[in-house]
TORVEX-175401 format. One record per residue (C-alpha): y, x, z; residue in one letter; chain; residue number from 1. Coordinates in Angstrom, 1 decimal. Example, Ala and Ser with C-alpha at 12.3 -4.5 7.8 and 13.67 -1.06 7.14 Angstrom:
2
- -4.5  12.3  7.8  A  A  1
- -1.1  13.7  7.1  S  A  2
//
This chain:
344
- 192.6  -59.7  -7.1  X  A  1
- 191.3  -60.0  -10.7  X  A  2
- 190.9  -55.8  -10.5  X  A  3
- 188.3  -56.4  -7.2  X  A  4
- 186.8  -58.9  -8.8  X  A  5
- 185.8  -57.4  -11.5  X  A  6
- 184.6  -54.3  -9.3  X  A  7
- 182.4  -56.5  -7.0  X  A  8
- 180.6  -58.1  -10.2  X  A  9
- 178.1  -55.5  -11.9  X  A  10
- 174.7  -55.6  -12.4  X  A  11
- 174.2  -53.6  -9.7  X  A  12
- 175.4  -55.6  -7.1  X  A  13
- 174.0  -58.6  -8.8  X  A  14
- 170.7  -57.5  -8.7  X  A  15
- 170.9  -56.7  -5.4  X  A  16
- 172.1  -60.5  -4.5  X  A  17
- 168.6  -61.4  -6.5  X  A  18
- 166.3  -59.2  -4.9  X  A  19
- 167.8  -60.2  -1.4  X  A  20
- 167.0  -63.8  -2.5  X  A  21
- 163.9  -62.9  -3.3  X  A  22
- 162.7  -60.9  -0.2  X  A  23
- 164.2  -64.1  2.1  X  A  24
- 162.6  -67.0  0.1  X  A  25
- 159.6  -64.8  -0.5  X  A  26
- 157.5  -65.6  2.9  X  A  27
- 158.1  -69.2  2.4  X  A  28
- 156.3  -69.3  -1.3  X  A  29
- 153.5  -66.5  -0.5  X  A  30
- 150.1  -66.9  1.4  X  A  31
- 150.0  -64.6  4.7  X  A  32
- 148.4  -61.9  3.0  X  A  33
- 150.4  -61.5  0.1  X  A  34
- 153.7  -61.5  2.8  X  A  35
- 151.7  -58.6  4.6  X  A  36
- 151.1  -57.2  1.3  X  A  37
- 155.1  -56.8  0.8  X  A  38
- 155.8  -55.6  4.1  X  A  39
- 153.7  -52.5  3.2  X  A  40
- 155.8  -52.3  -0.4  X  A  41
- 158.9  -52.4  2.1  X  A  42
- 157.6  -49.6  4.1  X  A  43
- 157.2  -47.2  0.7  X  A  44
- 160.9  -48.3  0.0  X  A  45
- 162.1  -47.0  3.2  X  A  46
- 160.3  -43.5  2.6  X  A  47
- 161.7  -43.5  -0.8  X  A  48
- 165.4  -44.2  0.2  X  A  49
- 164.7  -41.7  2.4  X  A  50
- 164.3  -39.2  -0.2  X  A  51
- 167.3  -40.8  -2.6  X  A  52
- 169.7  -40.3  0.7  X  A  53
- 169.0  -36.3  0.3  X  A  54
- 168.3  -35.9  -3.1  X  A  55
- 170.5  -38.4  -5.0  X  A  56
- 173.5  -38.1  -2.5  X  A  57
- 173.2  -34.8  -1.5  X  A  58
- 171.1  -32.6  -4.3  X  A  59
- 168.2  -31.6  -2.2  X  A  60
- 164.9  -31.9  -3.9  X  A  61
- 162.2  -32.0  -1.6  X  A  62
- 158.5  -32.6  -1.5  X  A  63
- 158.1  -33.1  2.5  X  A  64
- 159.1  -36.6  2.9  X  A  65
- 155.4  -37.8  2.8  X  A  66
- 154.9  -35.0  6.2  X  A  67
- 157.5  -36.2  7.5  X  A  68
- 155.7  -39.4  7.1  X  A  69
- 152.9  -38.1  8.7  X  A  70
- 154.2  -36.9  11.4  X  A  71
- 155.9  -40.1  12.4  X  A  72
- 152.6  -41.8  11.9  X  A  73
- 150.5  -39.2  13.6  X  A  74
- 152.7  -39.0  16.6  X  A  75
- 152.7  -43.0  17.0  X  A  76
- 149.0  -42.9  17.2  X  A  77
- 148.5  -40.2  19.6  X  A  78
- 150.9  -42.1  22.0  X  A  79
- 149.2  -45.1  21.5  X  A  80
- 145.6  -43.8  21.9  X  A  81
- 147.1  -41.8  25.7  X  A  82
- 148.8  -44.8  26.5  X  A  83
- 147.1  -47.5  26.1  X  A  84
- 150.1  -50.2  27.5  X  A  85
- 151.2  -52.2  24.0  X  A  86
- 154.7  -52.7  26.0  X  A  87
- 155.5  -49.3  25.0  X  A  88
- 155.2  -49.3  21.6  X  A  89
- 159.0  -49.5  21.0  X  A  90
- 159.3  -45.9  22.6  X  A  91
- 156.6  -45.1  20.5  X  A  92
- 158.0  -46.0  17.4  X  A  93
- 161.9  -44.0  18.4  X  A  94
- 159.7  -41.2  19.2  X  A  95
- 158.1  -40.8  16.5  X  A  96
- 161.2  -40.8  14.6  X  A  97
- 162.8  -38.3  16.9  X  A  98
- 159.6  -36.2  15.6  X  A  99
- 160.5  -36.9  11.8  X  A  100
- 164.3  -35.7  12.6  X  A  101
- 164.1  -32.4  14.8  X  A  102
- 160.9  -31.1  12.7  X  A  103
- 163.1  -31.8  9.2  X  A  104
- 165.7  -30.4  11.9  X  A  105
- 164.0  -27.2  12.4  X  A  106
- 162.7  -26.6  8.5  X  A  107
- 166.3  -27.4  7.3  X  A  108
- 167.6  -25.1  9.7  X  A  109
- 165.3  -22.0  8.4  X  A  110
- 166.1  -22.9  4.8  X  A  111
- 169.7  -23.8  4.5  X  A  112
- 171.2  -21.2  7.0  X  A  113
- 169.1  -18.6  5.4  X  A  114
- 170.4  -19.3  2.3  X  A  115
- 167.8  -21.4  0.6  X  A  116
- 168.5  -24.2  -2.0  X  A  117
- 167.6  -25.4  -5.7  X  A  118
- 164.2  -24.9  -6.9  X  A  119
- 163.0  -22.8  -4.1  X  A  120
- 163.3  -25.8  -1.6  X  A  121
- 161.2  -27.7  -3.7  X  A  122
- 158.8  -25.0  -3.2  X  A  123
- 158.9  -24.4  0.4  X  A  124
- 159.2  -28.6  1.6  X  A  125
- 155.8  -28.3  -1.1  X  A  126
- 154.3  -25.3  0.8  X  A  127
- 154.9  -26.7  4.1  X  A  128
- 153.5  -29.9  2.9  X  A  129
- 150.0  -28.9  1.9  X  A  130
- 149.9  -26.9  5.2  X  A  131
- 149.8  -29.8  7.1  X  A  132
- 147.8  -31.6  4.7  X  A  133
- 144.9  -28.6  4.8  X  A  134
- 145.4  -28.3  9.0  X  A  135
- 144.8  -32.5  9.4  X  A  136
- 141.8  -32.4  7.1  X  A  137
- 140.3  -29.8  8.9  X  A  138
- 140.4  -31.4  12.4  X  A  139
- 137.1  -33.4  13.0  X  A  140
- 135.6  -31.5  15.5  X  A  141
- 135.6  -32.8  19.4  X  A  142
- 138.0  -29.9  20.2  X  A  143
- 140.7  -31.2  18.2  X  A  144
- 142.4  -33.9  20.3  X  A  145
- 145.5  -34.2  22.2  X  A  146
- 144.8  -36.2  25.4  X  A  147
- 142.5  -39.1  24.4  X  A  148
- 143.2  -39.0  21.0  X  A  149
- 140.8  -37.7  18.7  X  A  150
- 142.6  -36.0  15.5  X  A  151
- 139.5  -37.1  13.4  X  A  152
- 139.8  -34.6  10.5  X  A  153
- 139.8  -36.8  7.2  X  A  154
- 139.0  -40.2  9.7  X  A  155
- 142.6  -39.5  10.7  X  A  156
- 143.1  -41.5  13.9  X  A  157
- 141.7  -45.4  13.6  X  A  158
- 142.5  -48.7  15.7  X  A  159
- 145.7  -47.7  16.5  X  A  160
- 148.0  -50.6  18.4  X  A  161
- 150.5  -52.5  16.7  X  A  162
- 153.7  -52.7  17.7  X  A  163
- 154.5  -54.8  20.4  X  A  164
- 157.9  -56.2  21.6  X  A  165
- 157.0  -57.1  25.3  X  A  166
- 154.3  -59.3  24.7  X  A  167
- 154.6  -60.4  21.4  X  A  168
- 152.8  -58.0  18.5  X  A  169
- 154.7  -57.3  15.7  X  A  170
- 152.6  -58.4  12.4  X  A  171
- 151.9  -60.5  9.7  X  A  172
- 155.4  -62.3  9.3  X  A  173
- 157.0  -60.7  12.0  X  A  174
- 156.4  -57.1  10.7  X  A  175
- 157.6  -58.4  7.4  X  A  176
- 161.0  -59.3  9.1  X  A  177
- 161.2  -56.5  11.5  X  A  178
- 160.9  -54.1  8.3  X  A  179
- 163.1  -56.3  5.9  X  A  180
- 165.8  -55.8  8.6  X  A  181
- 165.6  -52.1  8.5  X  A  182
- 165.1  -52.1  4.7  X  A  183
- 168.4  -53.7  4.8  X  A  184
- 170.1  -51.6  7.6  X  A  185
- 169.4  -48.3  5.7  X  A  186
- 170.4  -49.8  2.2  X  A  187
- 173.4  -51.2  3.0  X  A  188
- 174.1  -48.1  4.8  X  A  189
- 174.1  -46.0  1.7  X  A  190
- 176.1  -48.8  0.0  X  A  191
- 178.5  -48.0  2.3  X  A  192
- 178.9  -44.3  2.7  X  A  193
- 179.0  -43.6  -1.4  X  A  194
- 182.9  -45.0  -0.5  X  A  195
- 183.4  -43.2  2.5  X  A  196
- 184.4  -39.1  3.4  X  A  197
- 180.9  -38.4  4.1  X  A  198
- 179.9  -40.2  0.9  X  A  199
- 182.6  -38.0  -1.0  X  A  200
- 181.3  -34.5  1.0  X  A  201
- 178.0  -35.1  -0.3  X  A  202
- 178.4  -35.9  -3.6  X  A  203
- 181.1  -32.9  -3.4  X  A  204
- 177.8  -30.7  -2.5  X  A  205
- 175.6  -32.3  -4.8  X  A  206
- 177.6  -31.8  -7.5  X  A  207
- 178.6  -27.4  -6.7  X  A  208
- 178.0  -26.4  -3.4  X  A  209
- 179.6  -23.6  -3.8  X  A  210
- 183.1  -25.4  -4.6  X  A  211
- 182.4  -27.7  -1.8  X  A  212
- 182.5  -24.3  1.1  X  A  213
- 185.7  -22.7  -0.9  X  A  214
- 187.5  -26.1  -0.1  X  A  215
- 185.8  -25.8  3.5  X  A  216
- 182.9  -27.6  4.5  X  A  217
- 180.1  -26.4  6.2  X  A  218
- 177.4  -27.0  3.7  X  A  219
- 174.4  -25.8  5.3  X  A  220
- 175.2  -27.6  8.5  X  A  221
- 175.6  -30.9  6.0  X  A  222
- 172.8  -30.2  4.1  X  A  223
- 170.7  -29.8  7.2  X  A  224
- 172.1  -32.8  9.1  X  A  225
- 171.4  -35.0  6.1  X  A  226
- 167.7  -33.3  5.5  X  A  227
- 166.9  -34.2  9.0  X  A  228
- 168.2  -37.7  8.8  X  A  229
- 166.2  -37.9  5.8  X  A  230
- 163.0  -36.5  7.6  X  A  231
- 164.0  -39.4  10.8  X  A  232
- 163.5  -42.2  7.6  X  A  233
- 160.5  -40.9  6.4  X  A  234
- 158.8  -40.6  10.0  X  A  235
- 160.3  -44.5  10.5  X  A  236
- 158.2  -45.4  7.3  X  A  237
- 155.1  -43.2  8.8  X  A  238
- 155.1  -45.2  12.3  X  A  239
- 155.4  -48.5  10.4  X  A  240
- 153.3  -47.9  8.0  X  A  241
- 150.6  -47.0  10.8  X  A  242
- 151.3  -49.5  12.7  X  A  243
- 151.1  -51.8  10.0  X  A  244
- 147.4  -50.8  8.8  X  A  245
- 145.8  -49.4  12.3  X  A  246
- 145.3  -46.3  11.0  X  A  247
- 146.8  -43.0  9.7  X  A  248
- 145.1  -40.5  7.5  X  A  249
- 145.6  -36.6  6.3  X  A  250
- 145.8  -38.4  2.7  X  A  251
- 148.9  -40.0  4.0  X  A  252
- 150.6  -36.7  4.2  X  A  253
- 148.5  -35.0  1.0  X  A  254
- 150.4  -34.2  -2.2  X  A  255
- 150.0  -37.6  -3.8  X  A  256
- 152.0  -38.9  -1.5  X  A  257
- 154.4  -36.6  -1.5  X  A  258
- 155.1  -36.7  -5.2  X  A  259
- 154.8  -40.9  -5.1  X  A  260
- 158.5  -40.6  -3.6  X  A  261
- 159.8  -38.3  -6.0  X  A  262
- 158.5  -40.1  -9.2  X  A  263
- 160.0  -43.9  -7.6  X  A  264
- 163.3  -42.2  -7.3  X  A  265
- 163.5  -40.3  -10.3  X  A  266
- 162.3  -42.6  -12.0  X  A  267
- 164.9  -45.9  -10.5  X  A  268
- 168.0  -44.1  -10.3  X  A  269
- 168.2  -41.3  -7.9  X  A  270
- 171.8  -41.8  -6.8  X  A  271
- 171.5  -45.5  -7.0  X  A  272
- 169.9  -46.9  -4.2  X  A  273
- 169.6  -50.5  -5.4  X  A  274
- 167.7  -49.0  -8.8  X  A  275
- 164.9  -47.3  -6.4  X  A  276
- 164.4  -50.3  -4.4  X  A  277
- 163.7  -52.2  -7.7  X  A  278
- 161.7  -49.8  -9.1  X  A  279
- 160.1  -49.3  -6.6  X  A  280
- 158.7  -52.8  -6.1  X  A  281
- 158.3  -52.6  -9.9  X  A  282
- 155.4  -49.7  -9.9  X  A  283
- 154.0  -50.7  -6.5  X  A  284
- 152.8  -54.3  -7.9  X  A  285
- 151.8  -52.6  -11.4  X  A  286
- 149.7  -50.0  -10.0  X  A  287
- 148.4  -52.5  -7.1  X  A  288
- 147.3  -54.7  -10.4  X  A  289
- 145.6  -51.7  -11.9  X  A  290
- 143.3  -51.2  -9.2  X  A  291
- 142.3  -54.7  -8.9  X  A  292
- 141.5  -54.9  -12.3  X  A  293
- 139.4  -52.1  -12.1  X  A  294
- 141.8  -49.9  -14.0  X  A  295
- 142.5  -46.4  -11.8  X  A  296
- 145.4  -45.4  -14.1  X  A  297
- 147.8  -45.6  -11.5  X  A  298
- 148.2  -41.8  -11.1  X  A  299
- 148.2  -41.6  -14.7  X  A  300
- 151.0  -44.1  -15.1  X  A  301
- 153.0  -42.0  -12.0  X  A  302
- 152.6  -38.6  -14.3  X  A  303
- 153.5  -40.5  -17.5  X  A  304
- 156.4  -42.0  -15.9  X  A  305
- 157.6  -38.8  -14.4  X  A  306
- 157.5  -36.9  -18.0  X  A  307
- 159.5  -40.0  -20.1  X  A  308
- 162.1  -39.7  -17.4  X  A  309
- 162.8  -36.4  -17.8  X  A  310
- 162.6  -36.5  -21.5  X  A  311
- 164.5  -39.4  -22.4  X  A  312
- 166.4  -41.0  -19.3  X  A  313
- 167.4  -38.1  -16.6  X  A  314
- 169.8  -40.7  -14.6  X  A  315
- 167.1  -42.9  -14.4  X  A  316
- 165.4  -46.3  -16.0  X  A  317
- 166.9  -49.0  -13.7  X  A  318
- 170.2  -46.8  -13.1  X  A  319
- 170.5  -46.6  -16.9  X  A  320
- 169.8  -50.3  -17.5  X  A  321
- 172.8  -51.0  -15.1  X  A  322
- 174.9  -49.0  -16.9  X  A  323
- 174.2  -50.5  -20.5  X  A  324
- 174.4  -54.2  -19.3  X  A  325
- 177.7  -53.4  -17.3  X  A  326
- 178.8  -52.0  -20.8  X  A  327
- 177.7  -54.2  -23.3  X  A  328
- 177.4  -58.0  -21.5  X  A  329
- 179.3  -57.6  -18.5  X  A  330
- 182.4  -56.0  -19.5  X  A  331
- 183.4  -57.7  -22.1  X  A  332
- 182.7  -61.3  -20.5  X  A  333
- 184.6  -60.6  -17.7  X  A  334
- 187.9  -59.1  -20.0  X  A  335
- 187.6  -62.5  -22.0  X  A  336
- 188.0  -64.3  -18.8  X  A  337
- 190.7  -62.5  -17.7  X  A  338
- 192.6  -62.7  -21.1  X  A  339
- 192.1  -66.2  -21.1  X  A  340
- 193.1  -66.6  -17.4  X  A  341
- 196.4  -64.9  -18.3  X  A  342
- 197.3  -66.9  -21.4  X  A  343
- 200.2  -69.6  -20.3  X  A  344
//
C-alpha cells in the first residue's frame, strides 16, 4: 500500500490535481470574457496534445497539426454556411473531425507504407502544410466557393454559426465547459494508455522502430493509425476553435501555427502530457500579455524558447522540473514518512 502510495504522489500528478482545481474554480472568480478567453487557451491545448500523442508517444515529428486544424475548421464552416439549420452543428463538428482523421489517414498512409519516417516527415507534414496554406490565401475570387460558401482567400470564411445543441448555442461558459470536458477526456486518455499494451507498442516504436517490427508489430499500420488520430485532435481543436471566434482564416493553417505546436510541446515535456498542458497555458498568457502591452515579441519569445530547449533541456522545462522536485523534495519526504511509519 505504502509502494502505490508513494507512486500516485509526484509532482506530476500533483500538478495535475492543481490545474484541475484551477480550470473548475476558474469561471467562478473570472469576468465572462476572461472565461471565454481560456476556452480559446483550452482549444490550443487540445491541438498541442494532439501533436504530444504522435510525437511524444510515438516519435513522429510533424509540422501538419495546424492543417489539420484547418481543415477541421474550414470544413465546419462550409457546412455551416450550405446549411444554415444551427440544430446540425453537432454533425458538423464529428464531420469535421472525420475530415482531420481520413486526410492525416491518407498522408500517413503515403508516408509510412512507403517507407518514410525521421526527418523527412518533418519535411513532407511541412511541405504539405504550406501547400494548403498558399492554395487558401489564394482563393478570393467569386469562383472559389463550395455551395454557398465563399472561400474568401485571406478573409477566410466569416460569421460562421456556433455550435448549437438543439436549441441552446454553445458559448461563453458553456463552450468553456464543453471544451474543458474534452480537454479532460483526451488527457486522461493519454494518462491512461502510457500503462497499457498500446502505451508500451508506442513507446516500443518511439524508442527503435526497427526493434519494435523484428519482435512483430506492424509499425507503419501503428504509426499511421496514431498520425491519423492525431490529425482527428487537431481538426477537433480547428472546429472549436472556429466555432469559438466565427471565423476561420488561411493564417490558421500558415506556418506560425504550425510551428506554435511544436515549440509548446517541446518546450513542456513532449512525452508528458500534464507538462504541455502547463506550458502551454504558461506561454499563451505571456505572449497574450505581450501584445497587450504593446510588446510583439511573442514570436521572438517562441524562437528563443525553441533554441534554449534544445540547448540545455531536450526532455523539456516542465518535464524536467517534475523530475528534479520528485528527486530532491518529494522522494526523500515521502522515505522519511515511511521510515518513521515503520518504527515500533
Amino acid at each position: 500500500m505504502a509502494a502505490k502510495t508513494k507512486a500516485a504522489v509526484t509532482t506530476e500528478n500533483l500538478c495535475a490535481a492543481a490545474v484541475l482545481v484551477f480550470f473548475l474554480v476558474f469561471p467562478a472568480t473570472s469576468s465572462s470574457y476572461q472565461t471565454l478567453n481560456m476556452a480559446n487557451f483550452l482549444i490550443t491545448v487540445l491541438l498541442a496534445l494532439s501533436l504530444a500523442l504522435i510525437w511524444g508517444y510515438t516519435g513522429i515529428f510533424s509540422y501538419a497539426q495546424a492543417a489539420f486544424f484547418g481543415i477541421g475548421g474550414y470544413t465546419y464552416a462550409i457546412l455551416c454556411k450550405n446549411f444554415l439549420n444551427p440544430a446540425l452543428t453537432p454533425i458538423f463538428l464529428l464531420v469535421g473531425v472525420v475530415m482531420g482523421f481520413l486526410v492525416a489517414l491518407i498522408l500517413g498512409y503515403f508516408m509510412f507504407y512507403g517507407g518514410v519516417n525521421d526527418v523527412f516527415v518533418a519535411l513532407v507534414t511541412m511541405c504539405f502544410t504550406l501547400v494548403l496554406e498558399t492554395f487558401l490565401a489564394q482563393t478570393a475570387g467569386p469562383e472559389w466557393r463550395i455551395g454557398e460558401a465563399q472561400l474568401g482567400g485571406f478573409n477566410g470564411i466569416n460569421a460562421v454559426t456556433p455550435l448549437t445543441i438543439g436549441t441552446f448555442p454553445i458559448k461563453g461558459l458553456a463552450l468553456y465547459i464543453f471544451v474543458l470536458i474534452l480537454v479532460l477526456a483526451v488527457y486522461l486518455s493519454m494518462r491512461v494508455m502510457e500503462k497499457s499494451n498500446i502505451g508500451y507498442c508506442l513507446l516500443s516504436i518511439r524508442e527503435n522502430r526497427t526493434r519494435s517490427e523484428l519482435f512483430g508489430y506492424n509499425t507503419a499500420f501503428v504509426q499511421m493509425i496514431i498520425f491519423a488520430v492525431g490529425g482527428a485532435l487537431a481538426g477537433l481543436s480547428g472546429v472549436l476553435y472556429t466555432s469559438w471566434g466565427g471565423y476561420i482564416v488561411p493564417s490558421a493553417v500558415g506556418m506560425t501555427q504550425a510551428t506554435m505546436p511544436v515549440v509548446l510541446v517541446a518546450a513542456g515535456g513532449r512525452k508528458n502530457p500534464t507538462a504541455v498542458v502547463i506550458f502551454t497555458l504558461f506561454y499563451l498568457a505571456l505572449s497574450q500579455n505581450l501584445a497587450a502591452s504593446g510588446r510583439q515579441y511573442s514570436l521572438v519569445l517562441l524562437g528563443l524558447i525553441l533554441l534554449l530547449v534544445v540547448l540545455f533541456v531536450p526532455k523539456g522545462i516542465i518535464h524536467s522540473l517534475f523530475e528534479i522536485v520528485d528527486r530532491r523534495v518529494l522522494r526523500p519526504l515521502l522515505g522519511r514518512s515511511s521510515q518513521r511509519g515503520a518504527k515500533p
